[in-house]
C-alpha positions as CSV (number, residue, x, y, z in Angstrom):
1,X,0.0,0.0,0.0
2,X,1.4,3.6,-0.3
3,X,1.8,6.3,1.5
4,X,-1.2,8.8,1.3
5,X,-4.7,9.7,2.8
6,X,-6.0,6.5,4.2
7,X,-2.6,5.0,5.1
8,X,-2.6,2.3,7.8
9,X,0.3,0.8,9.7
10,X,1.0,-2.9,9.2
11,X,0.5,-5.1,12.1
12,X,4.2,-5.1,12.0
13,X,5.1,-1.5,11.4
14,X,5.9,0.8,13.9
15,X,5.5,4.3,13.4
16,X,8.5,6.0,14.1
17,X,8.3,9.8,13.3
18,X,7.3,11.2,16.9
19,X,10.3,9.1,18.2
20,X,12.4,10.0,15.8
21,X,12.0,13.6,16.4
22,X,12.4,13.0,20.5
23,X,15.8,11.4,19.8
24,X,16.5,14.9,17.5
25,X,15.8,17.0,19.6
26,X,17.4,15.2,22.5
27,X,20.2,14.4,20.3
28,X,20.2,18.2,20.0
29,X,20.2,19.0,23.4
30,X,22.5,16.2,24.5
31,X,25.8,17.3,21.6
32,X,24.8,21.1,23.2
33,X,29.0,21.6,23.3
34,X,29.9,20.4,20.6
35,X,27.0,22.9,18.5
36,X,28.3,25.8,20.8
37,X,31.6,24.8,20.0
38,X,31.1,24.9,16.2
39,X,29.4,28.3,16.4
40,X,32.1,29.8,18.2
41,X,34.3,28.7,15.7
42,X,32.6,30.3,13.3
43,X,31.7,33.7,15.0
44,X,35.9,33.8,15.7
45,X,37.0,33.1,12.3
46,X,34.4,35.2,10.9
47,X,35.6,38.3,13.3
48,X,39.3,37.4,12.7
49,X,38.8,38.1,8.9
50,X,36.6,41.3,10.0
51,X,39.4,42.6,12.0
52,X,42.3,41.8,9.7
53,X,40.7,43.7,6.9
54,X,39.7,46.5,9.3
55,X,43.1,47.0,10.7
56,X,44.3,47.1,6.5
57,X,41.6,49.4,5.7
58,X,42.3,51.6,8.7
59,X,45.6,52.1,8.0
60,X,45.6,52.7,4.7
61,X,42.8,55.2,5.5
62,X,45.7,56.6,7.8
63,X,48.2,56.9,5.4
64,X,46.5,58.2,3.0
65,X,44.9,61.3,5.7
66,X,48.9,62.3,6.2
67,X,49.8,62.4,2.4
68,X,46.7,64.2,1.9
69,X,48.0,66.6,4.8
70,X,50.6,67.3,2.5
71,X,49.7,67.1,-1.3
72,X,46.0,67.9,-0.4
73,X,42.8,66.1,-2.0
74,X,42.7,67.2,-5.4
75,X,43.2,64.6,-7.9
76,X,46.4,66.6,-9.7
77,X,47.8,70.0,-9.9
78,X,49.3,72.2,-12.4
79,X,51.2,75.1,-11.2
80,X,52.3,78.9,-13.1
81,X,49.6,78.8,-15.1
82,X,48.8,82.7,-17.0
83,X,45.1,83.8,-17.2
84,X,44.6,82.6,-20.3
85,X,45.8,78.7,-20.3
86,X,43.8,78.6,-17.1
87,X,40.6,79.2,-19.0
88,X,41.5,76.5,-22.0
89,X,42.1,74.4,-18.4
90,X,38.5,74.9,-17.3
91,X,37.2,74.4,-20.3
92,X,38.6,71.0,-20.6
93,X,36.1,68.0,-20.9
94,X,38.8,65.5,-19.2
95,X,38.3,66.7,-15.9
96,X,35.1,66.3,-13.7
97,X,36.0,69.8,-11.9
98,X,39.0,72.6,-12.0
99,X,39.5,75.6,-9.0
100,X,42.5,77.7,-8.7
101,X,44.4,79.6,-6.3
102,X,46.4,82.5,-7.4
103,X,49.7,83.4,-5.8
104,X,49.8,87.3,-4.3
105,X,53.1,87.1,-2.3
106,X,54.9,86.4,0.8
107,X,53.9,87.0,4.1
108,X,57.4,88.6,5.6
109,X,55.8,89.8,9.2
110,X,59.5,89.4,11.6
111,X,56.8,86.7,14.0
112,X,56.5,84.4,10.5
113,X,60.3,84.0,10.2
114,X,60.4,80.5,11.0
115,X,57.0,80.0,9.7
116,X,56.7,80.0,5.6
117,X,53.8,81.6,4.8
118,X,52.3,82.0,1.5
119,X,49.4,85.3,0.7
120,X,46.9,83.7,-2.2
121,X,43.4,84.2,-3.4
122,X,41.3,81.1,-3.4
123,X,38.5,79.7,-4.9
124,X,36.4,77.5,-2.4
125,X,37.5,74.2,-4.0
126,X,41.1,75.2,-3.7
127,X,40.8,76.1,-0.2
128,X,38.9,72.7,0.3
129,X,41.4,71.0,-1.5
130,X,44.3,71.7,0.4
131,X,42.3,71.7,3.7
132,X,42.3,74.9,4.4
133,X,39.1,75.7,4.4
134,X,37.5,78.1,7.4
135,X,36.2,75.8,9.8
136,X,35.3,79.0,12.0
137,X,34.1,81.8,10.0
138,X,34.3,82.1,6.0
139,X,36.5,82.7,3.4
140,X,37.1,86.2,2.6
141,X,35.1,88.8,0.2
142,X,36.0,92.1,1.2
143,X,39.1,93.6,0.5
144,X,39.8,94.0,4.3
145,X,39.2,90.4,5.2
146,X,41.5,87.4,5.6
147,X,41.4,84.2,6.8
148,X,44.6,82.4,8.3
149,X,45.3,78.9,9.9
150,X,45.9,79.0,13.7
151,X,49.2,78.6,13.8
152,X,49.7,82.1,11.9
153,X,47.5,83.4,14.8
154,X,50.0,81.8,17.5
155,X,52.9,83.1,15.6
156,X,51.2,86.8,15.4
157,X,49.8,86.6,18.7
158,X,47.0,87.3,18.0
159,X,43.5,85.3,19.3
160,X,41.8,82.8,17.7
161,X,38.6,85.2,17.6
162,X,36.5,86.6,14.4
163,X,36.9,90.6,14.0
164,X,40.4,90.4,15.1
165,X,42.7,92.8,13.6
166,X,45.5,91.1,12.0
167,X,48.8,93.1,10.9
168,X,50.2,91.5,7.7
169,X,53.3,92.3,5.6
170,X,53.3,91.1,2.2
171,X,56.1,91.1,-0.2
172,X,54.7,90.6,-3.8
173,X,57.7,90.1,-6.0
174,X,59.9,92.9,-3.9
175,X,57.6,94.9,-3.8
176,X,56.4,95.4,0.3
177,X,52.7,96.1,1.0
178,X,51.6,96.8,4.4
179,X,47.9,96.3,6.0
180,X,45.4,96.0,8.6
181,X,43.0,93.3,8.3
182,X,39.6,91.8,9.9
183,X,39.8,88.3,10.7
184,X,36.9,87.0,8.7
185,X,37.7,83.2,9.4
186,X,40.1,80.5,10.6
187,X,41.2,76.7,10.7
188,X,43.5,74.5,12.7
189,X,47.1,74.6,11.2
190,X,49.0,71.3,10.6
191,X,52.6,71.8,11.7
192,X,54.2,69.8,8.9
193,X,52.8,71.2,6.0
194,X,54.9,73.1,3.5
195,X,53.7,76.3,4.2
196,X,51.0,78.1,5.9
197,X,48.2,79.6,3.4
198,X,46.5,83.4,4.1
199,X,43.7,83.9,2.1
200,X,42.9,87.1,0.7
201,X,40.0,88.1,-1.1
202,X,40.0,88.8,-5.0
203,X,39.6,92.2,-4.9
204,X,42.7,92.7,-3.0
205,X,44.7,90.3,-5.1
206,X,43.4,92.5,-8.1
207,X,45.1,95.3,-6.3
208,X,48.4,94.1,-5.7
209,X,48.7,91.1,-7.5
210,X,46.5,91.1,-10.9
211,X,46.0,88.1,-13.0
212,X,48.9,86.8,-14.9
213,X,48.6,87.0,-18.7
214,X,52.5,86.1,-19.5
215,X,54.2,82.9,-18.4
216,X,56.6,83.3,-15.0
217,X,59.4,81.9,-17.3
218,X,59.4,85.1,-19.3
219,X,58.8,87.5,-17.0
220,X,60.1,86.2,-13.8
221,X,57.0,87.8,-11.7
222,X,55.2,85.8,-9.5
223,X,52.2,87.4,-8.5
224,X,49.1,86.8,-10.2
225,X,50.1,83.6,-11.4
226,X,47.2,80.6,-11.4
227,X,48.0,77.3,-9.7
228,X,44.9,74.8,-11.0
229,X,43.7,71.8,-8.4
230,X,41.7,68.9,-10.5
231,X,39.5,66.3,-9.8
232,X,38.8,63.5,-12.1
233,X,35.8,61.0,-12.5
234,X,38.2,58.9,-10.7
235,X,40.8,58.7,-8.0
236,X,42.5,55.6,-9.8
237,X,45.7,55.3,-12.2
238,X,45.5,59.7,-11.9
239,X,48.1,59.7,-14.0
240,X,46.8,58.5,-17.2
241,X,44.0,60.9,-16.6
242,X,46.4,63.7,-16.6
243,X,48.0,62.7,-19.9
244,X,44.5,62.6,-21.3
245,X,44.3,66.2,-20.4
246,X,47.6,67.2,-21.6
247,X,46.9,65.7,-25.0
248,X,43.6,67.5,-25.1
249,X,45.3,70.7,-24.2
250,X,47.4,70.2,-26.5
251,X,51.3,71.6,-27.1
252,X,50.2,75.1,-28.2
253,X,48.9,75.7,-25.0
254,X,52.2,75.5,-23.5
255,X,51.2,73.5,-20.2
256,X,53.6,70.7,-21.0
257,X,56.3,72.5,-20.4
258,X,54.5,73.4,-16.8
259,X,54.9,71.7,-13.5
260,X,52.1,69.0,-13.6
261,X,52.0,66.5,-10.7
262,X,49.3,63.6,-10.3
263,X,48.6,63.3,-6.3
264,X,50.2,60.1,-5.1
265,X,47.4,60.2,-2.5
266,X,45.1,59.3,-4.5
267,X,43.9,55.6,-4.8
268,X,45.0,53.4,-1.7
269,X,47.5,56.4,-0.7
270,X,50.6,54.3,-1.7
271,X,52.9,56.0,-4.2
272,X,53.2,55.0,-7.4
273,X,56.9,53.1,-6.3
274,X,55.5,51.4,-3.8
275,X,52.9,49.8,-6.0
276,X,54.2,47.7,-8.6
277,X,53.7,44.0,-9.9
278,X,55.2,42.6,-6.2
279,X,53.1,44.6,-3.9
280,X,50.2,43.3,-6.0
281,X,51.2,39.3,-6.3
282,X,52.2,39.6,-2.3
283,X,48.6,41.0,-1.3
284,X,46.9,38.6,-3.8
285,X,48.7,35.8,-2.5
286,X,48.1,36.7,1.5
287,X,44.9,37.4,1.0
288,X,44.3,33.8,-0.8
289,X,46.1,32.4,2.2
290,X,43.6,33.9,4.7
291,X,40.6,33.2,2.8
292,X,41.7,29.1,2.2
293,X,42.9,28.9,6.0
294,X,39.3,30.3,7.0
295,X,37.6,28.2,4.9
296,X,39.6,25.1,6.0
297,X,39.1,25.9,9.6
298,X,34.5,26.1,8.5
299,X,34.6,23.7,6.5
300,X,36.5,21.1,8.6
301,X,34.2,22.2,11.8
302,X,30.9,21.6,10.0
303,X,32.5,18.5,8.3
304,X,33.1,16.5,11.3
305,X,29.9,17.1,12.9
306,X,27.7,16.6,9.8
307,X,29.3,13.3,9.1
308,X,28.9,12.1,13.2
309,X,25.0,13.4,12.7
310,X,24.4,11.5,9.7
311,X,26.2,8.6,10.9
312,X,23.8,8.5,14.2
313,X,20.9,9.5,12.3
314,X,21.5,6.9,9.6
315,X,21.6,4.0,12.2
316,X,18.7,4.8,14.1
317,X,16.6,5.1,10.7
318,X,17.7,1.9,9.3
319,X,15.1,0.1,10.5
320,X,12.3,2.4,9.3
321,X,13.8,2.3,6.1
322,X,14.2,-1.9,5.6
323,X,10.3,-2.0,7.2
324,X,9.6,1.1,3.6
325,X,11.3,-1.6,1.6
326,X,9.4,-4.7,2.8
327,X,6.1,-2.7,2.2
């Protein structure tokens, strides 16, 4: 007879499905360790892995945050740029976005001695770029305003406090210029960096230092002179993007013969040394080495116990399944 609605047990046949889930469940209860165990083992592997790739992840996030301290976050940088080869730069379909800074002078105040410090107007994704955006206050708009990093403020000092007056001597090319200025914002300065950056607004660059139409090389004069900060779709292989640009540009436009740099903090923050066919066969093969150790240590886990489960179950259903057969 089979199995279905109106199925009877033979005089012979004992129905074995409500003991044969007691003996599960108590075979559950009774290997209690052994499930806790295998859990475990999971759970610890599971957070190794997590951990490993946290701690490689965290310090490459590091490392990167100090290079960016010092080449800042913009994807590349072309520097002495006139008026005019800025504007075929912006125009540019290669790039996702271009801002500039443009140099006015040196600030030559007897506290900033030991402390280089450059005078520049900025556009907000300049400023951003090299973090040195206001983090107190904003960047300045009037011709009496500036914004300075802290440690110009120590040097000075002066207090960290909006409205402040702030005495600055700027040498633009030679030439000394002399002011009084209102504190219009500020941010933390990082003590490493290659210089400290005093914003001024475009107005008073216009006065002192007016936009560049003739190439540094030629004339020699600094002031006025574009330097261009460029981001790219993408943060990865920067440098090929750059070419792209160049070729775009084009030789007429004289920016090959520029300084152009590709940020080596872009991508995993590793310079472009430091990556090469090695560094990428050495982390393919320790990562492969991780992953088939942690799978070993699962697999082996869940092995042992499946195969003494189906073992026990298999014996204590044999009978049951030899009665199946004789039916």
């Amino acid at each position: 007879m089979k199995r279905g609605e109106g199925y009877m047990t033979f005089p012979f046949e004992n129905n074995t499905n409500a003991a044969v889930k007691k003996l599960a469940a108590q075979r559950l209860r009774a290997d209690r360790g052994k499930n806790i165990f295998v859990i475990l083992a999971v759970v610890l592997t599971t957070s190794l892995f997590a951990a490993l790739f946290a701690v490689a992840g965290g310090f490459l996030d590091q490392n990167k945050q100090v290079m960016q301290r010092y080449h800042g976050t913009a994807h590349g940088n072309i520097k002495f740029l006139t008026k005019e080869q800025y504007d075929l730069l912006a125009a540019c379909d290669t790039p996702e976005s271009v801002y500039y800074t443009r140099v006015v002078g040196m600030a030559v105040n007897e506290e900033l001695a030991k402390l280089s410090t450059e005078v520049r107007f900025a556009q907000d994704g300049s400023a951003g770029s090299m973090l040195c955006y206001p983090s107190v206050g904003v960047m300045p708009q009037e011709a009496d305003e500036i914004a300075v990093s802290t440690l110009v403020l120590e040097a000075l000092g002066l207090p960290c406090e909006l409205g402040t007056t702030v005495p600055l001597h700027i040498s633009v090319d030679g030439i000394l210029y002399e002011r009084d200025f209102r504190l219009c914002g500020f941010w933390e300065g990082y003590v490493r960096a290659g210089a400290q950056m005093v914003w001024v607004s475009e107005a008073y660059a216009d006065e002192i230092a007016p936009a560049a139409h003739e190439s540094v090389y030629t004339t020699g004069i600094y002031g006025g002179i574009f330097c261009a900060d460029i981001y790219f779709p993408s943060e990865w292989n920067v440098e090929a993007q750059m070419n792209d640009l160049l070729v775009e540009l084009g030789e007429q436009s004289g920016v090959w013969e520029l300084p152009v740099k590709a940020n080596p903090a872009c991508g995993m923050g590793l310079s472009d040394g430091e990556i090469d066919i090695t560094f990428i066969l050495a982390a393919v093969m320790l990562l492969s080495i991780i992953v088939f150790v942690g799978y070993l240590i699962i697999y082996n886990m869940f092995s042992i116990s499946v195969a003494q489960d189906v073992q026990f179950f298999g014996l204590m259903l044999l009978p049951y399944a030899l009665t199946e057969v004789n039916c």
